[in-house]
C-alpha positions as CSV (number, residue, x, y, z in Angstrom):
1,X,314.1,169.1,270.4
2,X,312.2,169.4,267.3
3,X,308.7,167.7,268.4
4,X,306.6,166.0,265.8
5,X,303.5,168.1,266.8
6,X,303.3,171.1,269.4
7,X,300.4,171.7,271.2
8,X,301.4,173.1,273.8
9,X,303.1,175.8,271.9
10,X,299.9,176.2,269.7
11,X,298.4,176.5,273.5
12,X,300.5,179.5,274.7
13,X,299.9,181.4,271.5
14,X,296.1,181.0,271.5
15,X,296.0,180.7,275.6
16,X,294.3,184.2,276.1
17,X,292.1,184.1,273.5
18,X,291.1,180.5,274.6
19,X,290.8,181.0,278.2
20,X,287.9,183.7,276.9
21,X,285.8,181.8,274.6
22,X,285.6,178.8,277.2
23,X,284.7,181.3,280.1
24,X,282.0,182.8,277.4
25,X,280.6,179.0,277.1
26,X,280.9,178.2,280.4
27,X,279.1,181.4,281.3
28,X,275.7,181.1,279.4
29,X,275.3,177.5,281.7
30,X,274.2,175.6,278.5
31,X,277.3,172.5,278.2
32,X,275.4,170.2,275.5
33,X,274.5,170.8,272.0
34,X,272.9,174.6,272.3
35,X,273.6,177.5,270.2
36,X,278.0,177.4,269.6
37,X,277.3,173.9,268.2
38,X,274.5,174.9,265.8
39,X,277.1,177.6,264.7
40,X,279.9,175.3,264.3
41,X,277.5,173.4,262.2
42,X,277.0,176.5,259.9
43,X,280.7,177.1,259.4
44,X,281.4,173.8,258.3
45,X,278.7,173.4,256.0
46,X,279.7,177.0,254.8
47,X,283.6,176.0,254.8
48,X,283.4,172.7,253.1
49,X,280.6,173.9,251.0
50,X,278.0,170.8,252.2
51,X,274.5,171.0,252.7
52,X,274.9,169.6,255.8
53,X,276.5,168.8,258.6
54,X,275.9,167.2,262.2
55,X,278.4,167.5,265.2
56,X,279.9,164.9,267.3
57,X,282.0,163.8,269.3
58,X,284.4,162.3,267.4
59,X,285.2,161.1,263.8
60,X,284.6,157.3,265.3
61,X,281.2,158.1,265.7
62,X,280.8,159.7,262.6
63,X,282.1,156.7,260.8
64,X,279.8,154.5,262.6
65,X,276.7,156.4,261.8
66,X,277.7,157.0,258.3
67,X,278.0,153.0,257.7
68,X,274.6,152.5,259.7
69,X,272.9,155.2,257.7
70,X,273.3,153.7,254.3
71,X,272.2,150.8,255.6
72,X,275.2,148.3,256.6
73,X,274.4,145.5,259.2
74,X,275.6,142.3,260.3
75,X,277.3,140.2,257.3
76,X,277.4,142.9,255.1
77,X,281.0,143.9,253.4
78,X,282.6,147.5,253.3
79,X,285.8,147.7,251.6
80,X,288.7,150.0,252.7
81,X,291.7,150.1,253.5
82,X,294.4,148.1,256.1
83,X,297.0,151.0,256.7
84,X,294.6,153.1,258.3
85,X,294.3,154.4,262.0
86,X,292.1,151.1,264.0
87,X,288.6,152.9,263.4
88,X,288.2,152.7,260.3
89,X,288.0,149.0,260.7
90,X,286.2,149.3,264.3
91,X,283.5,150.6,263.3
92,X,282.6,148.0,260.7
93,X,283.1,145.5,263.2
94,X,281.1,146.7,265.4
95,X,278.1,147.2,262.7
96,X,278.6,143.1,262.7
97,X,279.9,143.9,259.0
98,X,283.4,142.6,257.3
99,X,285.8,145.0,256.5
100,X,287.4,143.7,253.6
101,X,291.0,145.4,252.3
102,X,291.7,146.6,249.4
103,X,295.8,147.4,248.6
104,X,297.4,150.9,247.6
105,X,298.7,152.9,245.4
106,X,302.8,154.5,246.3
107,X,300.8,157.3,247.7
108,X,299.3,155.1,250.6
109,X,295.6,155.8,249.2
110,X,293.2,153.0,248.6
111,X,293.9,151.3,244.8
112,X,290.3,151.8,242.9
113,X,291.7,148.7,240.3
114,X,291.5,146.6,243.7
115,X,288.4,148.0,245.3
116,X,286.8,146.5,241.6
117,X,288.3,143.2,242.4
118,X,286.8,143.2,246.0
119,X,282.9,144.0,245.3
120,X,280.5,141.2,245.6
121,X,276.9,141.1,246.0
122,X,277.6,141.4,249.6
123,X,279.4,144.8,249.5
124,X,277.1,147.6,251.4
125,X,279.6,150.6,250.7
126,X,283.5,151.7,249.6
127,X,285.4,153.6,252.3
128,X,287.9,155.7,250.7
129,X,290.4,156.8,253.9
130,X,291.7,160.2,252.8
131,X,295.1,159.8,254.5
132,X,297.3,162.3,255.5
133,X,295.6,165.3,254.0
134,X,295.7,163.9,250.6
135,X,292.6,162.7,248.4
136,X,292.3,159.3,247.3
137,X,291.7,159.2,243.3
138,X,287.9,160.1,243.6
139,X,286.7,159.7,240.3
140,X,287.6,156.2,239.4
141,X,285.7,155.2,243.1
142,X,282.4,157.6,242.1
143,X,282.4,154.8,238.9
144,X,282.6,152.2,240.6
145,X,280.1,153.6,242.8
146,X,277.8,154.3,240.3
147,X,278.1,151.1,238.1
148,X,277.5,148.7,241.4
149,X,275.2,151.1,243.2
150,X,277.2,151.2,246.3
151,X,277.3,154.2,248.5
152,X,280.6,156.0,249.1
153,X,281.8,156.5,253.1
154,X,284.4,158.8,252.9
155,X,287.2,158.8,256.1
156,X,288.0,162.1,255.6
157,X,289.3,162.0,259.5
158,X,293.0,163.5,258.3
159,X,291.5,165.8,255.5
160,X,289.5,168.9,256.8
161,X,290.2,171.7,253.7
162,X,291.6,168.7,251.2
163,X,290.0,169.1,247.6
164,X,290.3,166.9,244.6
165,X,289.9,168.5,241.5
166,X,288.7,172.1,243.5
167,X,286.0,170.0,245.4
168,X,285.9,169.8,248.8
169,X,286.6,165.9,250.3
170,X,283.4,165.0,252.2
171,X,281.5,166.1,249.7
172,X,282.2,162.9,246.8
173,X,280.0,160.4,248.2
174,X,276.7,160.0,250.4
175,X,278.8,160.9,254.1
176,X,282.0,162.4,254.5
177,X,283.0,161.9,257.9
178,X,286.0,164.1,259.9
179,X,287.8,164.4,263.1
180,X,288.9,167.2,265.5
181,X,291.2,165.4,267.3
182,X,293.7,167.6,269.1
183,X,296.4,165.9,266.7
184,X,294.4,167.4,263.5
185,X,294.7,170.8,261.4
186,X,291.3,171.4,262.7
187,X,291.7,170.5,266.3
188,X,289.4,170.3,269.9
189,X,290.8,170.5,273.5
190,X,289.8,166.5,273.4
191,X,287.8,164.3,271.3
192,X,285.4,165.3,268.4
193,X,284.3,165.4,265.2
194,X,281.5,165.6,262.9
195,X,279.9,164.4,259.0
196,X,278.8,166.4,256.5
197,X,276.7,165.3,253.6
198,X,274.0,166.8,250.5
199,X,271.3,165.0,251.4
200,X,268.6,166.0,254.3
201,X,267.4,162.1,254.8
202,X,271.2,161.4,255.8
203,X,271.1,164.7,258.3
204,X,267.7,164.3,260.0
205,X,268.7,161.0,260.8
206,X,272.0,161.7,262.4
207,X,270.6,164.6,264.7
208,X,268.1,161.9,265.9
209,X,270.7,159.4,266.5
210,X,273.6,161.1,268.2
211,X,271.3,162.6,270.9
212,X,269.8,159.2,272.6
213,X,267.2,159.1,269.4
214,X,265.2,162.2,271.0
215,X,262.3,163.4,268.7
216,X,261.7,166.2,271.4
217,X,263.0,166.1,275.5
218,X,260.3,163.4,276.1
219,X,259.4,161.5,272.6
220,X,261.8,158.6,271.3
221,X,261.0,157.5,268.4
222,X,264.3,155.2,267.5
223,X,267.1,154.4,270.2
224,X,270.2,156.6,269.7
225,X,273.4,157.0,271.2
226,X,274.9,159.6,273.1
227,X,277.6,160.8,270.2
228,X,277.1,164.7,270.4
229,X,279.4,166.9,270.6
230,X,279.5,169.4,273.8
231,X,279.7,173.4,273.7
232,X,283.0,173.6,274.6
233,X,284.3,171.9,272.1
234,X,281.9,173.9,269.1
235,X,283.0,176.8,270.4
236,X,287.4,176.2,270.5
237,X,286.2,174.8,267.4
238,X,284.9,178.0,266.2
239,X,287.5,179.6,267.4
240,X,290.2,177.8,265.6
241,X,288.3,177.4,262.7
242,X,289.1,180.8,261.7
243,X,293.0,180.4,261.2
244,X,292.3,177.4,259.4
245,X,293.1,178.7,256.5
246,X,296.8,180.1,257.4
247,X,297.7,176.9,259.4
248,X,296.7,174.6,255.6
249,X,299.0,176.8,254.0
250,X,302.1,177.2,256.5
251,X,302.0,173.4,256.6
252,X,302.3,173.7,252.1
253,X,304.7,175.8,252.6
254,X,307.0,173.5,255.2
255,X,306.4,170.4,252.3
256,X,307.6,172.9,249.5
257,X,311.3,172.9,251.8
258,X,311.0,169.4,252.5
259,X,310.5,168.9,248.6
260,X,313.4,171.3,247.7
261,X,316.0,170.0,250.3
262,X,315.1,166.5,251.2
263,X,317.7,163.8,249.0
264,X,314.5,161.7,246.6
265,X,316.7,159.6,245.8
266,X,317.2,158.0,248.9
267,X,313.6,158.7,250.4
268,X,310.7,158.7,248.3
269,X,307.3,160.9,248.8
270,X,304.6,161.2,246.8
271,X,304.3,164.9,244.6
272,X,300.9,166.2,244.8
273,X,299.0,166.4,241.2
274,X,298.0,169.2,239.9
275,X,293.8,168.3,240.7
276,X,295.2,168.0,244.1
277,X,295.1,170.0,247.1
278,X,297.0,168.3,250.0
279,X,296.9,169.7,253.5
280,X,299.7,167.7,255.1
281,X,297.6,166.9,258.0
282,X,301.1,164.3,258.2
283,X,304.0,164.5,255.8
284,X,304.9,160.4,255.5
285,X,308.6,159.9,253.7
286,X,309.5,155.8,252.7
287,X,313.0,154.8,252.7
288,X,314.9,151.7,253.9
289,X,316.1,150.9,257.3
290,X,313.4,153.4,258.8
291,X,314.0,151.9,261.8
292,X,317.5,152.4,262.2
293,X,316.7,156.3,260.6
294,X,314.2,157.1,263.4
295,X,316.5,156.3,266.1
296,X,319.1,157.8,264.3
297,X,316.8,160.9,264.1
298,X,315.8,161.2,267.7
299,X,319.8,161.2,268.9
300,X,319.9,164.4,266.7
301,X,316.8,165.8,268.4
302,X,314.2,165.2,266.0
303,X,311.3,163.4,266.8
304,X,309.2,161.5,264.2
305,X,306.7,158.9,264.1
306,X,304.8,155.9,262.1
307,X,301.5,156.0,260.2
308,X,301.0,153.1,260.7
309,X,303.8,150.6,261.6
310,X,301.4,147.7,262.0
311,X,299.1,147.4,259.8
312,X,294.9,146.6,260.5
313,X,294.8,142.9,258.7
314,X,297.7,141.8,261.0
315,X,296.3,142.9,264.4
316,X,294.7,140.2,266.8
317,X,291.5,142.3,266.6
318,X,291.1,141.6,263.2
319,X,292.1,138.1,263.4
320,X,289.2,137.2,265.8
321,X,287.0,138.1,262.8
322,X,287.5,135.1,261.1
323,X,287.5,136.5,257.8
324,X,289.8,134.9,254.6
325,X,293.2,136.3,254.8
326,X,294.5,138.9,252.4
327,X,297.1,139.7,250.2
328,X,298.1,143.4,250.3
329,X,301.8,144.0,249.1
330,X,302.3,147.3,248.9
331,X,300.4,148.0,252.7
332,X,303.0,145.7,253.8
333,X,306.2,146.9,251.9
334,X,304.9,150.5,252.9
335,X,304.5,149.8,256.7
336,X,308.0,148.9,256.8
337,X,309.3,152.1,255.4
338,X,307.3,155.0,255.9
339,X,308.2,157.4,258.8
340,X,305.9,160.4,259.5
341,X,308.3,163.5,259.7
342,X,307.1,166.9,261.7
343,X,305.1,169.5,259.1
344,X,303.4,171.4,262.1
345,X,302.9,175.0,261.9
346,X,304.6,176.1,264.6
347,X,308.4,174.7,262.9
348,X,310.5,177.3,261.3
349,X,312.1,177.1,258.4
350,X,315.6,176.4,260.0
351,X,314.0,173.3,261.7
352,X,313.0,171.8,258.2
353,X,316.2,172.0,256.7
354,X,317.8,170.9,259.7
355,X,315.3,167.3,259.7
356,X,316.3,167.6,255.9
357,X,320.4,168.1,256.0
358,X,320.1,165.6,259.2
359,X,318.2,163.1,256.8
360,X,320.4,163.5,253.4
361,X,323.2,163.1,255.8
362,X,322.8,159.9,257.2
């Protein structure tokens, strides 16, 4: 079986190694915030070259403070995108806000020609979702920005090391927020993340908020939330933050053979531009009967999956918001073809043009 992602191979590799730096954690008997998270904190900000950056624990959270720290509440609007993973959307809905949809562009980023056609005076911020390791088109959103005066959230969940035009993602707007899911480049034993951002305001107030609102152990001066991330986490974090690098570029390297063996004119894929720098946190393929294809795959032992089959404007959770339905043809045309194919690091080379041969053949 060729799996879709491996971590329990990228476990037995790094198991020894592991194994030490949670026994180190464990052994110093500080679990919450302490000194491996103010270090992870460093290497980010030194890594994605951000002023800032606050740890948590997740890339939820960091979306919901990002949104609350530019100042969106109840009835406001934040546009982004439908064909995103369900956060993106939860977390405006739980701010009280509408998430209103803007369509895409063939490479399943948001459309800044629609995001113009979506601001109204009750639009609070854009949310560009940097999907699948790729950037969204940056500059056209940064005018828009600019000429509206709305702050730019960027989901950067999927995109840890993704630059657009040599500049790190995270680092285009007021928040950049990321996750270190265990199914990202970047990954945790469990659920985390963190933001980054260039301006101290934004930063003070986050380290206030994800730790309860605590000035000091006994003075609160606003109610928080409990959205730090643990030691534990910072310092597997730490750990893996170091082969970063390699694991970016093994997964370029596994698109380059996808690109050079896959059949484009039966599935299509977006190339990456030359002020791009993907990092295939997924590599998504469109083609008709995906469906059929999938199952078709899985008999041959390759297993695949769908980012995102459904997508946010047609759940029931969205529904219940009440809010004017939209008209997004290419989210829909797209859910109905795409098909996530494995990129992990851990595939060889045979594996790849085995999914590709299996593919072209069918």
């Amino acid at each position: 079986m060729i799996n879709y992602i491996n971590l329990k191979k990228q476990y037995i590799k790094e198991r020894k190694n592991l194994l030490s730096v949670i026994d180190k954690t464990l052994s110093t008997g500080m679990y919450i915030l302490d000194k491996e998270v103010d270090l992870f904190e460093k290497n980010i900000q030194k890594y994605n070259k951000s002023k800032y950056c606050v740890a948590l624990n997740s890339g939820t959270d960091a979306l919901t403070l990002a949104l609350y720290l530019v100042g969106v509440r109840k009835n406001d609007e934040v546009i982004t995108t439908s064909n995103s993973f369900v956060a993106s959307t939860a977390v405006i809905a739980h701010l009280g806000a509408k998430p209103i949809f803007s369509d895409v562009l063939p490479d399943q980023n948001i459309d800044p020609q629609d995001i113009k056609k979506k601001i109204t005076k009750r639009t609070k911020a854009i949310m560009p979702v940097h999907l699948t390791g790729r950037p969204c088109e940056m500059d056209e959103i940064i005018y828009l920005s600019k000429k509206f005066g709305i702050p730019i959230i960027e989901d950067a969940a999927q995109a840890i090391g993704t630059k657009y035009k040599k500049k790190n993602v995270g680092n285009f707007g007021e928040i950049g927020c990321f996750s270190a899911h265990p199914l990202k480049n970047l990954n945790a034993l469990g659920d985390s993340g963190y933001l980054v951002c260039n301006d101290r305001k934004y930063y003070e107030k986050a380290k206030e908020l994800r730790n309860h609102g605590l000035i000091s152990r006994s003075n609160v001066k606003n109610f928080g939330h409990v959205s730090r991330m643990d030691a534990i986490q910072a310092s597997i974090l730490n750990f893996r933050l170091k082969k970063l690098n390699k694991i970016i570029l093994r997964r370029r390297d596994n698109f380059k053979i996808y690109n050079n063996f896959l059949d484009k004119e039966k599935v299509f894929f977006p190339q990456e531009k030359k002020y791009q720098f993907n990092t295939y946190h997924t590599f998504v393929i469109q083609t008709k009967n995906r469906n059929k294809l999938k199952k078709y795959l899985m008999k041959k032992g390759i297993e695949t999956s769908i980012h995102y089959p459904r997508p946010i404007h047609m759940q029931t959770a969205y529904k219940k918001l009440k809010i004017k339905p939209v008209n997004l043809v290419n989210t829909i045309q797209q859910s109905k073809k795409i098909l996530t194919l494995p990129i992990n690091q851990y595939l060889s080379q045979s594996d790849i043009r085995y999914i590709c041969s299996t593919i072209n053949n069918y």
